[in-house]
VMD Tcl script that builds the backbone (N, CA, C; Angstrom):
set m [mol new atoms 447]
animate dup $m
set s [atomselect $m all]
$s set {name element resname resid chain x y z} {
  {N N UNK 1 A -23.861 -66.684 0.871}
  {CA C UNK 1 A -24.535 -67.038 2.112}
  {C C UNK 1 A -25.738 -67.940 1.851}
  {N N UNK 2 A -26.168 -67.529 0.548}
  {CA C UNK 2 A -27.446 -68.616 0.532}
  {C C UNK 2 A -27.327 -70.088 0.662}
  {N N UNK 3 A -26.065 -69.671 -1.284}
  {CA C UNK 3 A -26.290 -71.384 -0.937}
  {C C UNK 3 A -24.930 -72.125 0.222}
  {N N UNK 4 A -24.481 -71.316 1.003}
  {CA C UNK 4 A -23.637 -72.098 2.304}
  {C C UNK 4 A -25.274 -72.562 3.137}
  {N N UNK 5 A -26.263 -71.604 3.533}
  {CA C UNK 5 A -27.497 -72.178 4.574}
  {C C UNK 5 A -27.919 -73.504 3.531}
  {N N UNK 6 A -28.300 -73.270 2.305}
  {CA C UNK 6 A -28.911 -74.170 1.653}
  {C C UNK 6 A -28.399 -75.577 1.802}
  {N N UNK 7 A -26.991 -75.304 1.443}
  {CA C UNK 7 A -26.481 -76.864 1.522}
  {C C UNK 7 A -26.016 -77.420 3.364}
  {N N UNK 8 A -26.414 -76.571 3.725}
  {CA C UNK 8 A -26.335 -76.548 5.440}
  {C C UNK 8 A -25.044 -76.345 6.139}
  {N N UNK 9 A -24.173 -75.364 5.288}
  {CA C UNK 9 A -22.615 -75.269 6.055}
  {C C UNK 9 A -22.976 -74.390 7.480}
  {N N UNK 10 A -22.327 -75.058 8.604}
  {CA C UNK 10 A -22.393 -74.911 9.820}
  {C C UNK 10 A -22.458 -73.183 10.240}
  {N N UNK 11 A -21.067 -72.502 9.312}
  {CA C UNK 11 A -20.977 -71.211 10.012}
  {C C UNK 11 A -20.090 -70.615 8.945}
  {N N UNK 12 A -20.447 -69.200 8.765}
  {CA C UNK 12 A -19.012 -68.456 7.274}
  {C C UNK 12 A -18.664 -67.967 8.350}
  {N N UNK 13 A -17.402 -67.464 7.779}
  {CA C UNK 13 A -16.143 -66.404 8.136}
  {C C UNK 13 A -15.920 -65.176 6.847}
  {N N UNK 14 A -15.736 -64.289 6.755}
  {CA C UNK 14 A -15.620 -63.428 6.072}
  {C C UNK 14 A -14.251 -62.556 6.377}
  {N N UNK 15 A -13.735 -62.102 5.750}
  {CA C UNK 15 A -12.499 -61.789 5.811}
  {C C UNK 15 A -11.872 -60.492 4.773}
  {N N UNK 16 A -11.226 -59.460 4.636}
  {CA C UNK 16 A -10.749 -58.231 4.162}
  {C C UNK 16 A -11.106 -57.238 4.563}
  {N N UNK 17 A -10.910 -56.403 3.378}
  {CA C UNK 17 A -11.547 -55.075 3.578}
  {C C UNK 17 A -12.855 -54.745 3.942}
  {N N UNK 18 A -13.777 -55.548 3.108}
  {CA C UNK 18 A -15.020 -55.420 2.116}
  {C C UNK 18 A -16.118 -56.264 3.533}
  {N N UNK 19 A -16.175 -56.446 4.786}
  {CA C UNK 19 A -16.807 -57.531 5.242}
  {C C UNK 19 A -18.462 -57.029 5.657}
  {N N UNK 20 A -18.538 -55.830 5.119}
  {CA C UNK 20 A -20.107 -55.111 6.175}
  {C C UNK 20 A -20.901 -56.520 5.291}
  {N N UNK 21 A -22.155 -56.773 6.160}
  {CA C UNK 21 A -23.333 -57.324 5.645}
  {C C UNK 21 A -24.142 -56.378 5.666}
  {N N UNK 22 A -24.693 -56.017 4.525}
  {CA C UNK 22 A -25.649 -54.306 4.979}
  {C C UNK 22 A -26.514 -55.646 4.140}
  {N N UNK 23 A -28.197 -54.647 4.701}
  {CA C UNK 23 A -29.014 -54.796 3.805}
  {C C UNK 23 A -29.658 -55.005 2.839}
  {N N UNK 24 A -28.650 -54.898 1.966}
  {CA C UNK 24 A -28.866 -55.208 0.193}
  {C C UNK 24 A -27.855 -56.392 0.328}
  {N N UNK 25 A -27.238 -57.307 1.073}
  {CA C UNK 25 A -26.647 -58.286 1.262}
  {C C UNK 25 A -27.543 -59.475 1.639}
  {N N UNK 26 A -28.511 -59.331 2.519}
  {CA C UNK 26 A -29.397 -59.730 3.647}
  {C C UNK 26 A -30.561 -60.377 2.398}
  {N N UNK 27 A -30.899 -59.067 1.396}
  {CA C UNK 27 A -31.664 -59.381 0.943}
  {C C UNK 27 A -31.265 -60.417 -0.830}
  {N N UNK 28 A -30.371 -60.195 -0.816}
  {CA C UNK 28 A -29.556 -61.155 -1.771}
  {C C UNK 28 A -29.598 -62.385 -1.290}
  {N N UNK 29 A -29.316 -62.592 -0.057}
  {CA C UNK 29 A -29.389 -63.839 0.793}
  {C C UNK 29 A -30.253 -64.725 0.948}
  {N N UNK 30 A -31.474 -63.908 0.761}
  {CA C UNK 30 A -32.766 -64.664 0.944}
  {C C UNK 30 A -33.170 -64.662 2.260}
  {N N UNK 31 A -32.487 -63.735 3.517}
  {CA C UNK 31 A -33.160 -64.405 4.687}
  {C C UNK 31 A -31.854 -64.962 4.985}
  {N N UNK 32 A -31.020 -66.107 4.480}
  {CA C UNK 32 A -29.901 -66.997 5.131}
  {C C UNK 32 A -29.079 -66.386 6.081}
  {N N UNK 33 A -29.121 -64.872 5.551}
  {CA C UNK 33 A -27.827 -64.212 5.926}
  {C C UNK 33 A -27.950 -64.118 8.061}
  {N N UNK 34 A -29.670 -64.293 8.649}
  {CA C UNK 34 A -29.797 -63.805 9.233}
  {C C UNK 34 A -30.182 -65.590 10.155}
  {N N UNK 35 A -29.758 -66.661 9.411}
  {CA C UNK 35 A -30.177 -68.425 9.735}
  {C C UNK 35 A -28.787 -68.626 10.242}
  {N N UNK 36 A -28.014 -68.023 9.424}
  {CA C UNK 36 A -26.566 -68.955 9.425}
  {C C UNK 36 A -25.191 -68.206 10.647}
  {N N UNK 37 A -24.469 -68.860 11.181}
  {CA C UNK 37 A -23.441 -68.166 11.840}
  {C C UNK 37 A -22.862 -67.347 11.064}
  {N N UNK 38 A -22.441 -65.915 11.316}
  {CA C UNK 38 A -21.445 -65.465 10.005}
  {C C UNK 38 A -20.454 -64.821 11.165}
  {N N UNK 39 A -19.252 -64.888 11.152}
  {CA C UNK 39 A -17.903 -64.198 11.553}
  {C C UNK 39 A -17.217 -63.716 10.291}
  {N N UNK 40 A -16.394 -62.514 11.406}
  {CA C UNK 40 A -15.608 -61.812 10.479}
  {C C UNK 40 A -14.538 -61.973 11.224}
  {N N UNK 41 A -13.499 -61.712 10.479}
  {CA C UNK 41 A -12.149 -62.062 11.070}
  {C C UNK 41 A -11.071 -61.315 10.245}
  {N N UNK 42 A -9.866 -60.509 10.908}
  {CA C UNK 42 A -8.995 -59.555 10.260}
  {C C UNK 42 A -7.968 -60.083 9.456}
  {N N UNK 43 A -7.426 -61.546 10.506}
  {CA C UNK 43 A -6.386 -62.404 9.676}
  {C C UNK 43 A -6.494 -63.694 9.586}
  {N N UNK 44 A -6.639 -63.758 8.118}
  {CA C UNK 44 A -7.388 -65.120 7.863}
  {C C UNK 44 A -6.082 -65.928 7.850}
  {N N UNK 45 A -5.116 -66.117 7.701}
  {CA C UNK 45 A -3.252 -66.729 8.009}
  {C C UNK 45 A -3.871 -67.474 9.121}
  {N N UNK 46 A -4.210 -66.080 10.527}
  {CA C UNK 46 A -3.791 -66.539 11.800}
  {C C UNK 46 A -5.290 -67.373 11.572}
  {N N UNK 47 A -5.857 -67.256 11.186}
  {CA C UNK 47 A -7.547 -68.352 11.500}
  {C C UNK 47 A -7.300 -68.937 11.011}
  {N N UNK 48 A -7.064 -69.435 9.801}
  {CA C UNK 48 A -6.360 -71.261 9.324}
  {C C UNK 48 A -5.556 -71.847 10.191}
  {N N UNK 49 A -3.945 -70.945 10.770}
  {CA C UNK 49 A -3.462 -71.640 11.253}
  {C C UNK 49 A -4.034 -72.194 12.433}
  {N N UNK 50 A -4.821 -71.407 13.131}
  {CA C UNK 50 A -5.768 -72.093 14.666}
  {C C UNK 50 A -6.521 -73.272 14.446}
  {N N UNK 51 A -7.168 -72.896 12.915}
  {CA C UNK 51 A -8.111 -74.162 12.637}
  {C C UNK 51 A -7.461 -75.366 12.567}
  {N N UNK 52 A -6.303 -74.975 12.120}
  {CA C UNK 52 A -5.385 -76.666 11.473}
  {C C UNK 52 A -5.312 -76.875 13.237}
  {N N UNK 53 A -4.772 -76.157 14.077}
  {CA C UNK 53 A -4.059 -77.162 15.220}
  {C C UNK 53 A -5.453 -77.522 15.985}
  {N N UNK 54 A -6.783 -77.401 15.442}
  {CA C UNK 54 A -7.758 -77.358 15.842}
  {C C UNK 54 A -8.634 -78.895 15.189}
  {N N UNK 55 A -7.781 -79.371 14.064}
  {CA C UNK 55 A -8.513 -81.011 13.540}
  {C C UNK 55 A -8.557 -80.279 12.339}
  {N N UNK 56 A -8.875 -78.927 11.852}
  {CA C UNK 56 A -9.053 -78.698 10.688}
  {C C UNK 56 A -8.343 -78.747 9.350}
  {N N UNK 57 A -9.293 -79.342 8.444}
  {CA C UNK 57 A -8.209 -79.187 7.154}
  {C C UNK 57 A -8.956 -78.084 6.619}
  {N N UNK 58 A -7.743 -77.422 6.036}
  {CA C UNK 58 A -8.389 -76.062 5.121}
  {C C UNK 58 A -8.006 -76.233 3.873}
  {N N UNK 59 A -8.923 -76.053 3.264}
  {CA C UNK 59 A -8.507 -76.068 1.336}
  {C C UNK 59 A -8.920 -74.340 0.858}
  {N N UNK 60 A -8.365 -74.550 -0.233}
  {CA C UNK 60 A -8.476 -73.550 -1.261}
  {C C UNK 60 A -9.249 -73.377 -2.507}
  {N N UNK 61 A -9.987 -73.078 -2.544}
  {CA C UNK 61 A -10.785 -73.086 -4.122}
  {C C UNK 61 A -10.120 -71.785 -4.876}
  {N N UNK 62 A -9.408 -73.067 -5.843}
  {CA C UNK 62 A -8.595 -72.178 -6.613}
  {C C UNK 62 A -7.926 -73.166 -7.671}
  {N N UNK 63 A -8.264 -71.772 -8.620}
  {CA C UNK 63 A -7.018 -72.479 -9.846}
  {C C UNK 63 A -5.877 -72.949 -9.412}
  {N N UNK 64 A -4.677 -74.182 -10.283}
  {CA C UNK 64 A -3.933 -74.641 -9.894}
  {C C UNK 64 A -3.125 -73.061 -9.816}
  {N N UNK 65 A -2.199 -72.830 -8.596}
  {CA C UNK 65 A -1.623 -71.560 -8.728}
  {C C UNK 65 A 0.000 -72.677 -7.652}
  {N N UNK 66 A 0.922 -71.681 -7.879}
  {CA C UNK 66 A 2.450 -71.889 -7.314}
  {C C UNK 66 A 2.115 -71.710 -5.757}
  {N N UNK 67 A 1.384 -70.476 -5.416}
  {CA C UNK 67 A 1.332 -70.389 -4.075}
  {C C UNK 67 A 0.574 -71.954 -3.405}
  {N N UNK 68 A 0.531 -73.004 -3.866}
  {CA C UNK 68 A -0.931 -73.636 -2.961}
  {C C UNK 68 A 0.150 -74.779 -2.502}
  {N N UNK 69 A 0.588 -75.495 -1.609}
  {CA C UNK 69 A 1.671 -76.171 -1.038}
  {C C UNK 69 A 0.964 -77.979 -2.135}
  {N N UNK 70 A -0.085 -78.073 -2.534}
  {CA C UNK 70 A -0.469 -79.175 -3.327}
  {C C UNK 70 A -1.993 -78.690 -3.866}
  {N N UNK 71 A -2.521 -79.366 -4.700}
  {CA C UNK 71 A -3.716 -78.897 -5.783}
  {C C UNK 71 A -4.304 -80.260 -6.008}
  {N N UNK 72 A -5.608 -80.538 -6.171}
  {CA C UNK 72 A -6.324 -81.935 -6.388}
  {C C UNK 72 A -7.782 -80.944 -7.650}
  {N N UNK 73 A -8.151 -81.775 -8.230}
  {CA C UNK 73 A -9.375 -81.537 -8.626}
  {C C UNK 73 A -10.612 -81.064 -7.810}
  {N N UNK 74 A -11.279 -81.286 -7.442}
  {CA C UNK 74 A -12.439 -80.837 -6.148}
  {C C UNK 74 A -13.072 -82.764 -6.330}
  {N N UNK 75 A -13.447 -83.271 -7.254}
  {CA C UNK 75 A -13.661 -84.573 -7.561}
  {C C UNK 75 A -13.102 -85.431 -6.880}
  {N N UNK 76 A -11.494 -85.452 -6.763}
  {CA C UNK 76 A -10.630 -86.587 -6.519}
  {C C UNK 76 A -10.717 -86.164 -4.529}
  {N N UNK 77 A -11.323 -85.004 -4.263}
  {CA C UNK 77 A -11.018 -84.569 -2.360}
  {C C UNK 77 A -11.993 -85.779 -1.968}
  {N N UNK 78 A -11.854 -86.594 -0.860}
  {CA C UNK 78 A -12.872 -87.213 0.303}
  {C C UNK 78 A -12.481 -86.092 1.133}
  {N N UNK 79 A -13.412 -85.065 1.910}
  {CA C UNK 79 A -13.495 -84.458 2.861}
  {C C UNK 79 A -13.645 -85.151 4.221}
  {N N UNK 80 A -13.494 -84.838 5.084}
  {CA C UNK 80 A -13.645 -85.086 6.966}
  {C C UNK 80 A -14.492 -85.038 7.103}
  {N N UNK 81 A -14.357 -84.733 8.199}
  {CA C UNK 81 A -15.440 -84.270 9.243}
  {C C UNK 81 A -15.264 -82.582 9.764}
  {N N UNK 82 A -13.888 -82.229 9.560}
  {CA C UNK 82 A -14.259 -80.674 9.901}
  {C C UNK 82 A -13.099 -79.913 8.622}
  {N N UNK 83 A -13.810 -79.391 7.974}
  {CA C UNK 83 A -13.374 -78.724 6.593}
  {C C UNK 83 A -13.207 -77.208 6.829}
  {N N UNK 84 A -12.813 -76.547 6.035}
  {CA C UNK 84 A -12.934 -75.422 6.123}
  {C C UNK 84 A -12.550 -74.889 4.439}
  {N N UNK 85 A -13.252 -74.207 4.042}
  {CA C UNK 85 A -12.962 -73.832 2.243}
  {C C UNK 85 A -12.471 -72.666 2.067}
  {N N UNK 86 A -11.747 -71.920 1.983}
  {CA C UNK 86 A -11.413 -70.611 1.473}
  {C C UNK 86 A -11.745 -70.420 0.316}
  {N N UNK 87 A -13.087 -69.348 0.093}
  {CA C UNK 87 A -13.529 -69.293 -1.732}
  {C C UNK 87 A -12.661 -67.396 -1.693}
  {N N UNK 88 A -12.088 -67.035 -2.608}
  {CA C UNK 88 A -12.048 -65.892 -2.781}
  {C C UNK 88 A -12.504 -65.291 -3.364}
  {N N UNK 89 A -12.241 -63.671 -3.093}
  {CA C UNK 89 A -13.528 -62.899 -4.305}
  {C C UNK 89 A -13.186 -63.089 -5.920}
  {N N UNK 90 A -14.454 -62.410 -6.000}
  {CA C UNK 90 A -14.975 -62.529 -7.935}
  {C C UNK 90 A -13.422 -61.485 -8.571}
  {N N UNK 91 A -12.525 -61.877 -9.616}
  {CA C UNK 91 A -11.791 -61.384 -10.236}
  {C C UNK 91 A -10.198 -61.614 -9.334}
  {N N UNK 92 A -9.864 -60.794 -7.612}
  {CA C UNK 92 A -8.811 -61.396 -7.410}
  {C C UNK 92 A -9.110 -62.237 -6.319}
  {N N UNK 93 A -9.738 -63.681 -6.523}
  {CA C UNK 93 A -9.276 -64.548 -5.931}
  {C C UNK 93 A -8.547 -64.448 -4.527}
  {N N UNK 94 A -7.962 -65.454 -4.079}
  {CA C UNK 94 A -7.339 -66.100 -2.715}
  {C C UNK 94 A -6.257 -64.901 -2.866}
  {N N UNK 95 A -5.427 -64.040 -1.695}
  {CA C UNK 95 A -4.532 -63.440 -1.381}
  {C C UNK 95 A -3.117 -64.446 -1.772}
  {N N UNK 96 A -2.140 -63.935 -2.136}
  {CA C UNK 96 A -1.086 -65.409 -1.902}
  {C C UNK 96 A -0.739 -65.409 -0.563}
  {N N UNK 97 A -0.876 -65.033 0.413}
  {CA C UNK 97 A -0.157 -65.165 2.085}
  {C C UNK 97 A -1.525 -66.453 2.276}
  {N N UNK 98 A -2.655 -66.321 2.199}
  {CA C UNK 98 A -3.933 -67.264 2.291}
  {C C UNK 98 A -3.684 -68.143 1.362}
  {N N UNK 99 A -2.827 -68.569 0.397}
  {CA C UNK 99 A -3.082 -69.569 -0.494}
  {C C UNK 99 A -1.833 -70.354 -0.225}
  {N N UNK 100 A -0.823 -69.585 0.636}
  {CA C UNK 100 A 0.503 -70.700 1.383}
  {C C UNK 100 A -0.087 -71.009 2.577}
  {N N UNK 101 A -1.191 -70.708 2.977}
  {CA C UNK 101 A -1.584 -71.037 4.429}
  {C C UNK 101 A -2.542 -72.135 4.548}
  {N N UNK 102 A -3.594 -72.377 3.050}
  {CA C UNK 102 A -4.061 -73.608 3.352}
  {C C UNK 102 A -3.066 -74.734 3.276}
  {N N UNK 103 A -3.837 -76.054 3.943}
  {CA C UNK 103 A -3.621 -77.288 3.299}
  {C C UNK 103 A -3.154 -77.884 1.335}
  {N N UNK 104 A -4.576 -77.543 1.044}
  {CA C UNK 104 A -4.558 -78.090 -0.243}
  {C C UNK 104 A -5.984 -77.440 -1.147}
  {N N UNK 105 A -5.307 -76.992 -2.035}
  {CA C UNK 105 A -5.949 -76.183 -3.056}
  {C C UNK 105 A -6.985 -76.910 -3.519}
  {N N UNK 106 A -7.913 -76.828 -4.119}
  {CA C UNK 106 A -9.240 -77.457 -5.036}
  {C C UNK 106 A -9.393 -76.662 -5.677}
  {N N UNK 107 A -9.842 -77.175 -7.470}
  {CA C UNK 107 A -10.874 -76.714 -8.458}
  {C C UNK 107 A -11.315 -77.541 -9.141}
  {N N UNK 108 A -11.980 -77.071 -9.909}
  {CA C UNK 108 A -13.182 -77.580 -11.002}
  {C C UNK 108 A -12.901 -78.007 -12.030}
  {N N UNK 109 A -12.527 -79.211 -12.358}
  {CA C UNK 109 A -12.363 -79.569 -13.812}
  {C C UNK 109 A -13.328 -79.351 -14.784}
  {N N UNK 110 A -12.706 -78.203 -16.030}
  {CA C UNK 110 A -13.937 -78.410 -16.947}
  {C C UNK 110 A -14.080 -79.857 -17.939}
  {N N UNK 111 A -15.003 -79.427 -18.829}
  {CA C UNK 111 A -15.811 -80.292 -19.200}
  {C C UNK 111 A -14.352 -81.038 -20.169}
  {N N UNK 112 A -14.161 -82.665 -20.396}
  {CA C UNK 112 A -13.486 -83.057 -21.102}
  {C C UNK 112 A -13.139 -82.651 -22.111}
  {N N UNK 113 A -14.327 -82.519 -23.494}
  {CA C UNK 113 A -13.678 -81.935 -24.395}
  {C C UNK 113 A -13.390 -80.326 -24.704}
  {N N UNK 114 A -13.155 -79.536 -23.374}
  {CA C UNK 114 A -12.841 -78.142 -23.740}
  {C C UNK 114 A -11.716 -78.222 -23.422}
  {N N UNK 115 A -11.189 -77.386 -24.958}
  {CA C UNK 115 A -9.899 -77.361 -24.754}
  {C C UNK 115 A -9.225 -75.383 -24.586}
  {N N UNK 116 A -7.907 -75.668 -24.229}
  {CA C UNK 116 A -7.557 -74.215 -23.992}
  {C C UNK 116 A -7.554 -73.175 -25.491}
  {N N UNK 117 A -7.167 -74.135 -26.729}
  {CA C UNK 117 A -7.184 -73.399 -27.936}
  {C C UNK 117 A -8.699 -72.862 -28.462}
  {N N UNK 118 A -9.537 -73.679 -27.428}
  {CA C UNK 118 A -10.770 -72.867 -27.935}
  {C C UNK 118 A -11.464 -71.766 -27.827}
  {N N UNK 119 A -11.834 -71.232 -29.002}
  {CA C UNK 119 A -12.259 -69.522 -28.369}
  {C C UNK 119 A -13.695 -69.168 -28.204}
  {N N UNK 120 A -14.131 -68.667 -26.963}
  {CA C UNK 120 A -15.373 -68.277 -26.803}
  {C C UNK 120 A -15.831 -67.129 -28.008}
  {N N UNK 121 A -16.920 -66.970 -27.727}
  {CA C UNK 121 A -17.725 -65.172 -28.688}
  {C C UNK 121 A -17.335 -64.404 -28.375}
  {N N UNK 122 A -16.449 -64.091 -26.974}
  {CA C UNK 122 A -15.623 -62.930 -26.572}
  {C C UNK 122 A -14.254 -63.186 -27.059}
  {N N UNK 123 A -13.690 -63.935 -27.871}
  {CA C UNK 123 A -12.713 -64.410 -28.493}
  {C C UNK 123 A -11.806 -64.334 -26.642}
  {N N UNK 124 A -11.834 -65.554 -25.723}
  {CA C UNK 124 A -10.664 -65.280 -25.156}
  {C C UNK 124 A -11.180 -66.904 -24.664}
  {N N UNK 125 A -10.979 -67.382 -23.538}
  {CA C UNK 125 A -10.847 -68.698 -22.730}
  {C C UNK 125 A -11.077 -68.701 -21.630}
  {N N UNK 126 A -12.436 -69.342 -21.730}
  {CA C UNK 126 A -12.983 -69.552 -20.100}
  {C C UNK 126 A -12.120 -70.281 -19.268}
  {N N UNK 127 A -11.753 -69.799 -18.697}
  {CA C UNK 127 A -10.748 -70.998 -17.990}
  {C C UNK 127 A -11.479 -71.332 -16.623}
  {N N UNK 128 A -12.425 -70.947 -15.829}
  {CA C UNK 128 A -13.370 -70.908 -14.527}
  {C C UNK 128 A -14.308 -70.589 -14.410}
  {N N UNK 129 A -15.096 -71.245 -13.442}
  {CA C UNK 129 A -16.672 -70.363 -13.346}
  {C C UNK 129 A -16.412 -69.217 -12.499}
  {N N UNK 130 A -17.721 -68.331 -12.437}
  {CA C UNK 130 A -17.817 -67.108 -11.446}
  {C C UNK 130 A -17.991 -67.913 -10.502}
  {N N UNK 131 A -17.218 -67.184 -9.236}
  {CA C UNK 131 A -16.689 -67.220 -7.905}
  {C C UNK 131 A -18.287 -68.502 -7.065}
  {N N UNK 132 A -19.315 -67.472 -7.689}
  {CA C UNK 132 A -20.850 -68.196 -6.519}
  {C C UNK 132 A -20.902 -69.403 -6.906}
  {N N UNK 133 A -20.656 -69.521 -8.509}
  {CA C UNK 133 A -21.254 -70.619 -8.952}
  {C C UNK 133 A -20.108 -71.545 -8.531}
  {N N UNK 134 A -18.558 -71.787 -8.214}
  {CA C UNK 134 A -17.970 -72.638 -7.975}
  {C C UNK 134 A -17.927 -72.808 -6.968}
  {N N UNK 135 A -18.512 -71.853 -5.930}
  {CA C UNK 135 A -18.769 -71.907 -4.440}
  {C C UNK 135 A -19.988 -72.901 -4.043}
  {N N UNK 136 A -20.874 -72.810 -4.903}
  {CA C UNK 136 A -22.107 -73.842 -4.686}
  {C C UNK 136 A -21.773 -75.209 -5.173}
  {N N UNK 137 A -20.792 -75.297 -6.219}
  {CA C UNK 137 A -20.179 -76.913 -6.733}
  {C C UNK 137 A -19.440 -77.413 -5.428}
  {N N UNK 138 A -18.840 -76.622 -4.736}
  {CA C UNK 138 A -17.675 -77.288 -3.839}
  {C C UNK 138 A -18.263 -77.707 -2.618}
  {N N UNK 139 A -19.142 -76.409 -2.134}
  {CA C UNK 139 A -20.427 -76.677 -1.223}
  {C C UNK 139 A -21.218 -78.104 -1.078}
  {N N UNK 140 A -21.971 -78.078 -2.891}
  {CA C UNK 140 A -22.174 -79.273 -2.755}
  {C C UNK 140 A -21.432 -80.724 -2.410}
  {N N UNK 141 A -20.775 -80.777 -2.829}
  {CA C UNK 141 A -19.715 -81.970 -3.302}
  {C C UNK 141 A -19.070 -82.297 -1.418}
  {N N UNK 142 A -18.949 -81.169 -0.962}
  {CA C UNK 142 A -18.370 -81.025 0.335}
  {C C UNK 142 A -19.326 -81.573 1.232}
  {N N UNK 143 A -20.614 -81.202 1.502}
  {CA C UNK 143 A -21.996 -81.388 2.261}
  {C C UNK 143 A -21.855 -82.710 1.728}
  {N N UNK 144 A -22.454 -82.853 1.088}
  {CA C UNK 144 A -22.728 -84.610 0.671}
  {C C UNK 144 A -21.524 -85.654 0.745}
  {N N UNK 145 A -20.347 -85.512 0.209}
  {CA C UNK 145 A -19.867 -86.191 1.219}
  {C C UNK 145 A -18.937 -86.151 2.181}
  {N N UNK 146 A -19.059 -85.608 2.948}
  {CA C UNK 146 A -18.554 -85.460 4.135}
  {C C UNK 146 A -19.857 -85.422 5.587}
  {N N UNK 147 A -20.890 -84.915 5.088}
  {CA C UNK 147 A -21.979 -84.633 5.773}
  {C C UNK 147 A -22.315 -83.390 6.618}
  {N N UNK 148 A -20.381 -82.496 7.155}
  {CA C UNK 148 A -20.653 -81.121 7.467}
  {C C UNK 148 A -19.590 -79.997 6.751}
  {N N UNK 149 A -19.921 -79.386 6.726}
  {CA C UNK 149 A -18.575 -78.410 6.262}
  {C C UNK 149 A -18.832 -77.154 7.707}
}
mol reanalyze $m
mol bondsrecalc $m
mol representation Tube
mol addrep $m
């Protein structure tokens, strides 16, 4: 929620099980939680599909995965004028019924020379950032150019 007020996204949607904003949310937020529009919504399927017949394009922030009908870098997207991002939670990600329902998937290219044979100090392979931090890359990249999300 922060950085959606920060970079000035219009309004969240929140979606699953998990949607209370309690207090210890509010205050994670900085305050934003209580600046910014926030909706909750039961089926996020049926809210993409309204958005699309609505001008909206909806993307996915997500690894390249089978469920996503096409996949771009987040780099190579020119955004609109009315976007909509699906970030999913930390560990499982986008639902697959939500990841056949956007448009077109986005992620983060890492850095050129990392490669997959390389092993971190936890001996395994970063393959993504945590969920906030790729939420504030896409945020950005989205706000600036496009001018709203």
């Amino acid at each position: 929620l922060r950085s959606a007020y920060y970079f000035g996204v219009n309004s969240v949607v929140v979606s699953g099980e998990r949607t209370d904003l309690s207090a210890v949310v509010s205050k994670a937020s900085s305050g934003a939680m209580e600046a910014i529009k926030i909706y909750a919504v039961r089926n996020t399927v049926e809210l993409l599909e309204t958005m699309s017949t609505r001008g909206w394009t909806n993307y996915g922030l997500s690894l390249p995965n089978h469920n996503l009908r096409s996949h771009s870098s987040l780099q190579s997207v020119l955004p609109g004028e009315k976007n909509l991002i699906v970030i999913g939670s930390e560990g499982d990600g986008i639902p697959d019924d939500v990841l056949q329902a956007v448009h077109q998937g986005i992620y983060l290219e890492p850095a050129a020379d990392i490669e997959k044979s390389q092993k971190t100090q936890l001996d395994g392979y970063v393959d993504s950032l945590n969920v906030s931090v790729a939420a504030g890359i896409a945020l950005h990249h989205f706000t600036h150019q496009a001018g709203h999300t």
